[in-house]
C-alpha positions, 0 to 999 in steps of 0.5 A, spaced: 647 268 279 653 272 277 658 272 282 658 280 282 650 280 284 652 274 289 656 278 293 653 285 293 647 281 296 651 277 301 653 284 303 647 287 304 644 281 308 650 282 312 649 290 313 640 288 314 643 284 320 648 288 323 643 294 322 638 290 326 642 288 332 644 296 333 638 297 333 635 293 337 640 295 343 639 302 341 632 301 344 634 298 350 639 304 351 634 309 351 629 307 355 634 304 361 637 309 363 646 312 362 647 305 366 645 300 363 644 304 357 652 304 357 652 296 358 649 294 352 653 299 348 659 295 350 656 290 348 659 287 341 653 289 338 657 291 332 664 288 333 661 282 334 657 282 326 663 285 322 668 278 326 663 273 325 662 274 317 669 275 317 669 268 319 665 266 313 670 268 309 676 266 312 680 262 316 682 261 324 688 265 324 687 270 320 680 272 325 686 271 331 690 276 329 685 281 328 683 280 335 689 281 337 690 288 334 683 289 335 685 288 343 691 294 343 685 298 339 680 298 345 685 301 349 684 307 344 676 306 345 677 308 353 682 314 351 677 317 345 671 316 351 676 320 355 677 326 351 670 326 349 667 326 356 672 332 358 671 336 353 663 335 353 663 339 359 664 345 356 665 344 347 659 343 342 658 336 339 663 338 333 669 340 338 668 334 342 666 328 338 671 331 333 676 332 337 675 325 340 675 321 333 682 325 332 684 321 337 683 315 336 684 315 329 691 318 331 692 312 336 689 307 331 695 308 325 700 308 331 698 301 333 697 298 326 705 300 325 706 295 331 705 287 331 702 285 337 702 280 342 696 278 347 701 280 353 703 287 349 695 288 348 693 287 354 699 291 358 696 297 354 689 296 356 692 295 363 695 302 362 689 305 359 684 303 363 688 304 370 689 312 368 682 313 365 676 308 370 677 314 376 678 319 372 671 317 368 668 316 375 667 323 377 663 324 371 658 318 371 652 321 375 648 326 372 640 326 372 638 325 365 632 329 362 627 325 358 630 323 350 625 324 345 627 320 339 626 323 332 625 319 325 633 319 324 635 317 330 635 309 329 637 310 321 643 314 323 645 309 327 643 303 324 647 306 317 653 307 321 654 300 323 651 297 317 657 301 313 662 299 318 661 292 316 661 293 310 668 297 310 670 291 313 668 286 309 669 288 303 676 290 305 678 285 309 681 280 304 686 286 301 688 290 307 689 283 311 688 282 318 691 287 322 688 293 319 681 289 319 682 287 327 683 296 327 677 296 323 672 292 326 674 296 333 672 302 331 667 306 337 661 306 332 656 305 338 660 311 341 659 315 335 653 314 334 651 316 342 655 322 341 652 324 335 644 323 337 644 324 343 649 331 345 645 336 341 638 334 344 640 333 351 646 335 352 654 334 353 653 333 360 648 328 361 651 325 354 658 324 357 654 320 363 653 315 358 659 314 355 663 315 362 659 310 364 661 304 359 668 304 362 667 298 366 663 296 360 669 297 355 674 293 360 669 287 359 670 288 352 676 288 352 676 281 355 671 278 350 677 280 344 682 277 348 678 269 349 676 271 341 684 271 340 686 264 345 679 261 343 680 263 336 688 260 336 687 253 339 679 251 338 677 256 332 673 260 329 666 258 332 669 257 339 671 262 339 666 267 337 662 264 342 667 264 347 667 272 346 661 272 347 659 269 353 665 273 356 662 280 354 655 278 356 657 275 363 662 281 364 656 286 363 650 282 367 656 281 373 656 289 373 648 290 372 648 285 378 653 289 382 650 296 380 644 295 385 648 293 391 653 298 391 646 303 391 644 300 398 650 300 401 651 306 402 
């Protein structure tokens, strides 16, 4: 087989699996509700493919130092969720995501400028995370109407994190790892809710889900930090693993709490 034709169907095979796992959650998200919705949207559902095949083409230490800026550009994740639910309250879909996405990208070609330490990425989320949890908060509780799903709803989706992967991929090997570790960060899941959800429920309710991934995105956030110490010191599959388990545990302690907190009041 020519090496041409090997890779662009490795490509696409990786593609058609991270298609699957955005899928699978988009499902989840729709029928659960904003809460758990937002849990599963913070889950790494499409940093977690574009990582894992960045394994497969390369070493230990180029997969640490991505995750290392993939940490500082978390931070811009919980900004760009923000800007977003503010100005979802009053703007269209174009004036919020738009202005959101402006953001983070503004934010994103300010932190490839600096190398990153772990100490330095995970100051930043403190930082970030501080300002905008509480003032996320006030917009977590809305009654959501029902969502009816349309025939683009998980293709639109499952293109856009397939064409994330690929982006990372494809590039990773010339653009290095600093740029791949931004890249493969991108808030795709939020995208993507933003995009499907705002114009057939609303900016309201949309911005409900997203406020509610705040908690969610800080788990997150330490799943890549045990992606970059796991990563350093045991390598790549111990680390992918690690990470995982650090979101998966994170997010089922917030389910857990979600309900208990209800009661007592």
């Amino acid at each position: 087989m020519p090496p041409e034709l090997a890779f662009l169907l490795t490509l696409i095979l990786r593609m058609a699996v991270a298609a699957a796992f955005v899928v699978t959650a988009s499902i989840i998200t729709e029928r659960a509700g904003p809460t758990i919705g937002a849990l599963v949207a913070t889950l790494p559902i499409s940093t977690g493919p574009s990582y894992v095949f960045l394994a497969l083409d390369h070493d230990a230490a180029f997969i640490a130092q991505a995750a290392q800026t993939s940490l500082p550009a978390n931070a811009a994740i919980i900004i760009l969720c923000l800007v977003y639910v503010v100005m979802a309250q009053r703007r269209s879909l174009v004036a919020s995501c738009g202005t959101a996405l402006a953001v983070w990208t503004a934010l994103a070609l300010v932190i490839r400028q600096f190398d990153w330490s772990l100490a330095g990425g995970l100051a930043l989320n403190a930082v970030a995370f501080g300002i905008s949890i509480p003032l996320l908060a006030r917009y977590r509780h809305v009654k959501m109407p029902l969502v009816t799903r349309r025939w683009y709803d998980i293709p639109l989706r499952a293109s856009l994190v397939a064409t994330l992967v690929a982006v990372v991929v494809s590039t990773s090997g010339w653009v290095g790892p600093k740029v791949s570790g931004v890249l493969a960060a991108f808030p795709i899941v939020f995208t993507s809710i933003m995009l499907i959800f705002h114009p057939r429920i609303g900016g309201r309710a949309t911005a409900a889900v997203v406020a509610n991934g705040g908690w969610g995105l800080l788990g997150f956030g330490m799943a890549i930090a045990m992606l970059h110490v796991a990563t350093l010191h045991f390598g790549s599959t111990v680390g992918l693993c690690a990470a995982l388990a650090t979101g998966v545990t994170w997010n089922l302690m917030l389910w857990w709490i979600g309900p208990r907190k209800k009661l007592a009041r």
